[in-house]
N, C-alpha and C positions, 0 to 999 in steps of 0.2 A: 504493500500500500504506500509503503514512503519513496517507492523507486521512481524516478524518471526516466525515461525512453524515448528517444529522439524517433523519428521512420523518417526518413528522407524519399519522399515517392509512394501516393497510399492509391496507386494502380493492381496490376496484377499480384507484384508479389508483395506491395506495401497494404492492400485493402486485409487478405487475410491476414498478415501479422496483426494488424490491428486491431480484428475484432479478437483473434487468439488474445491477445496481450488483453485487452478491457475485460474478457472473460474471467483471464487467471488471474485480474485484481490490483495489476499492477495500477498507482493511484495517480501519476501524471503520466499522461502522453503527448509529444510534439510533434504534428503534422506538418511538414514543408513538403508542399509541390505545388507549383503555378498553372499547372491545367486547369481547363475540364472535361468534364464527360462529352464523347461525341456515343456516333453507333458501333462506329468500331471496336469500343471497349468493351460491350455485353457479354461478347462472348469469353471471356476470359476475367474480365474485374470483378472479384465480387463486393463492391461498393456500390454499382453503375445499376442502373434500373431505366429503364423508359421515361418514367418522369420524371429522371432527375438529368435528362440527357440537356449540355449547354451550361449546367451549373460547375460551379468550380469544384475540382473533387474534394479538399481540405476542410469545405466547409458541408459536403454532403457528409465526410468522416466523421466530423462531429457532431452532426446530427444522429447517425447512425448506431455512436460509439456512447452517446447520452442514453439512446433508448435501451442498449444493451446492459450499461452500468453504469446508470446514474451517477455513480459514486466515483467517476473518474473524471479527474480533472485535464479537460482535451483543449490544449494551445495550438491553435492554427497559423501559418502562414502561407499564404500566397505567392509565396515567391521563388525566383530562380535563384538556385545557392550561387555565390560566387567569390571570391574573395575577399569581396568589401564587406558583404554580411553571414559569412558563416559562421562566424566564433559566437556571434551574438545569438545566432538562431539556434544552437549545438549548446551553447556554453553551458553547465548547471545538469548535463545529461547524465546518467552512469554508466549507459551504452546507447551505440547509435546503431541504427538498423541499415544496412545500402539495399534500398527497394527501386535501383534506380536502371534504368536501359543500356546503359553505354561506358564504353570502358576510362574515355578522360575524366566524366565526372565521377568517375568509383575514384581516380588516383586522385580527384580533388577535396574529395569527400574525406579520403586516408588520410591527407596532409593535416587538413582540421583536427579531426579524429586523435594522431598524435602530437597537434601543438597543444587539444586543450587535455592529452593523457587521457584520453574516454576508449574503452574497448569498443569494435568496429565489428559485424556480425552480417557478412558478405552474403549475397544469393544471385543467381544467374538462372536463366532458362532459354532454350529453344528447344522446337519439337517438343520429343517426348522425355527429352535429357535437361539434365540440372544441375548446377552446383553449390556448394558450399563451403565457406572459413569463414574462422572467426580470427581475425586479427586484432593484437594488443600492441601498446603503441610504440614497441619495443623490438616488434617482430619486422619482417623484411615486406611481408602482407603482397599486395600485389603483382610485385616486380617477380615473385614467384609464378603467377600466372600467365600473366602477361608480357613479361620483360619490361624495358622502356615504358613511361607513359606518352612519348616522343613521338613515336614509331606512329606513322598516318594513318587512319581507318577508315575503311569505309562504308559508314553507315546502310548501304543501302544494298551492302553483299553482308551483313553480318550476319550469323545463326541466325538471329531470331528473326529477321527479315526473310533471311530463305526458307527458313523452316517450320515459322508460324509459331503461335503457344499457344496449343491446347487449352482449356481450362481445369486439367487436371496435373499438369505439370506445377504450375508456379501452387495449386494450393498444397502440394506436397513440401515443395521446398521452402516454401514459406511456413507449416511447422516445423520443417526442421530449427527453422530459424529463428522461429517463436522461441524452441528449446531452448537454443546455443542462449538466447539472452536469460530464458529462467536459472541455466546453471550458472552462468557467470553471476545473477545477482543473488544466490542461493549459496552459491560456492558452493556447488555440489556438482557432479558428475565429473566429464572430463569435453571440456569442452573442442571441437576440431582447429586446435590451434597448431600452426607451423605444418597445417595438412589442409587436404582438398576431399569433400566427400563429393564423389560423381554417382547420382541417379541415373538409370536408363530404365524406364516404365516401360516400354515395348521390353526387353531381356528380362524383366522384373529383379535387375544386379543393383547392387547400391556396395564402393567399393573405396576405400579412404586410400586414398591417396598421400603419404609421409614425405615431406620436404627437411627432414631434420637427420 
């Protein structure tokens, strides 16, 4: 009840964390994302609904996240994270969620993450495949995955572009992710840190991956 949780992105894989987290009681949550709903989102958001298509998603969260547990205090923003306002948006977290599409702002989100020391609790999807870390602000995090934050991408060859996301991919990997943040504020289990757990829902394999 006394934790706070940042979700940076309350889309595909930031809508379920969110309602997981208001569920398990956690008592402040931080919405940052500057969308909103179009039609494209239904088939995979679960935030998004028909009449809420056009509205900003952040504050569709809080509505949603009031009616499930009144009892949790839901901080909205509007806005694109960037360097002039992330410490401020972040600052006061005990872990941050990355609910976000694209790999520069995951390495934008890290840098925050370990300037203000908050543990960072990664997720990815395309297709029927997923992943998972939890990085601490200590660890190597990204550059494990991805190499360089440098290196040019292109947006419109990425997995999830060519591959689509199911609506059953991101709500899996987003309990994982639910998880990684209950053990980190629980101090209990062992949370996927200095590792990568990869999903494949078609193989039905789920297989960790060790960087250490």
């Amino acid at each position: 009840m006394k934790s706070r949780v940042a979700v940076v992105g309350s889309g595909g894989l930031g809508g379920p964390v969110l309602l997981l987290l208001a569920r398990m009681g956690i008592g402040y949550l931080v919405v940052v994302d500057p969308d909103r709903f179009d039609e494209t989102n239904l088939n995979r958001q679960a935030l998004s609904s028909v009449p809420d298509l056009g509205q900003p998603k952040c504050e569709v969260a809080a509505r949603v996240l009031g009616n499930v547990n009144p009892g949790v205090d839901v901080q909205v923003h509007q806005d694109r994270m960037d360097g002039t306002n992330a410490e401020a948006l972040l600052a006061g977290s005990n872990v941050i969620v990355d609910a976000l599409d694209n790999v520069p702002d995951r390495f934008s989100i890290q840098a925050v993450a370990r300037s203000l020391k908050i543990p960072l609790v990664h997720g990815a999807v395309a297709g029927f495949e997923g992943q998972l870390m939890t990085i601490f602000p200590e660890d190597k995090g990204f550059s494990l995955l991805y190499g360089t934050e440098n290196v040019e991408r292109n947006r419109e060859k990425s997995p999830e572009a060519l591959l689509g996301v199911p609506a059953v991919t991101p709500s899996l990997v987003a309990t994982l992710q639910a998880m990684e943040v209950i053990k980190i504020l629980l101090n209990r289990g062992r949370p996927f840190r200095n590792a990568m757990v990869h999903v494949d829902m078609e193989s039905g394999e789920m297989n960790r991956f060790s960087f250490e």
